[in-house]
N, C-alpha and C positions, 0 to 999 in steps of 0.2 A: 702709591701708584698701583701698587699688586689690588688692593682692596678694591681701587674705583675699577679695573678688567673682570674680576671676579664680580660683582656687582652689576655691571654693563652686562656680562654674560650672563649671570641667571635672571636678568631680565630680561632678555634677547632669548632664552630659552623660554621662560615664561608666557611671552608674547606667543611664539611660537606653535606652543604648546595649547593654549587656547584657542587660535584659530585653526587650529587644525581639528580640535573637539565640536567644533559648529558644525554643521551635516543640514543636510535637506531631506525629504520625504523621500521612501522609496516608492519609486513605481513600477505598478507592472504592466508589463508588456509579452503579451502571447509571440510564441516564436511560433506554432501553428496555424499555418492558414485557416481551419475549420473555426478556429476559436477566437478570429479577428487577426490574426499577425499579416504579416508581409506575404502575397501570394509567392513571392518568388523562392521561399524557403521550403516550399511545397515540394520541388524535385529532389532539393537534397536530404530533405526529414524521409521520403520516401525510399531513397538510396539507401540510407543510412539504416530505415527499416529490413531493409530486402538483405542486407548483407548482413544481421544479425541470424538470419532464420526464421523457422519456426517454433524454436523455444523448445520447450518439455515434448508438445505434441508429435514432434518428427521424429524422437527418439524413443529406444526401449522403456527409458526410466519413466515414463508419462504415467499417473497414478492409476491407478482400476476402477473407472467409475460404474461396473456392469451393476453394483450392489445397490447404487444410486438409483440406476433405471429400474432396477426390479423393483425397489419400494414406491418410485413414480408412478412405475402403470397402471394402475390403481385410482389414481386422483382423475375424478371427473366424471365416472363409470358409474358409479351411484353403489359400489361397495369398496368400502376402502379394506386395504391387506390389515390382518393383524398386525402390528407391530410388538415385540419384546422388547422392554427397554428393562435394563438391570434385572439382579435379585434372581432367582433360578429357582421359579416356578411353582415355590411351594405354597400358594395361599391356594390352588385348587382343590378339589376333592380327592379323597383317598393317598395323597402321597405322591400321586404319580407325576407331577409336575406342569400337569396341564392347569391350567387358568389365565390370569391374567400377568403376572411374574412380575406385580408389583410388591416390595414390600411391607 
């Protein structure tokens, strides 16, 4: 009698076990109005935006991009800045470090 419950039961988990491993496709579905979701999600994703902040930008820690701008201003002008990249400068003449600072 023990045999045929223990039996019954790991078939009964068996079964179990198997339809529960069967799945369907996942799909996606935009929660953003812009990108096709539900317009009505549109107030709260914006709430939701507005009470995070502005992130880095509103704060001290926001990185230093002036170093970015100075190498920008240049593009488009019809003379671009030198740039140094690596190596210190010794492939010029005389020693002095000018040239190209490639090595």
């Amino acid at each position: 009698m023990k045999r045929l419950v223990v039996a019954l039961g790991a078939g009964t988990i068996g079964l179990l076990a198997a339809a529960s491993a069967s799945g369907s496709q996942l799909v996606y579905h935009p929660a953003n109005p812009t990108f096709g979701g539900n317009p009505l999600n549109g107030t709260y994703l914006l709430q939701q935006a507005q009470a995070q902040g502005n992130g880095l930008k509103s704060s001290a820690d926001s990185p230093d991009l002036s170093g970015l701008s100075n190498a920008l201003s240049g593009i488009g002008s019809g003379t671009s800045p030198i740039v140094v990249i690596g190596g210190s400068g010794s492939s010029g003449t005389g020693g002095s470090g000018t040239g190209s600072g490639m090595p």
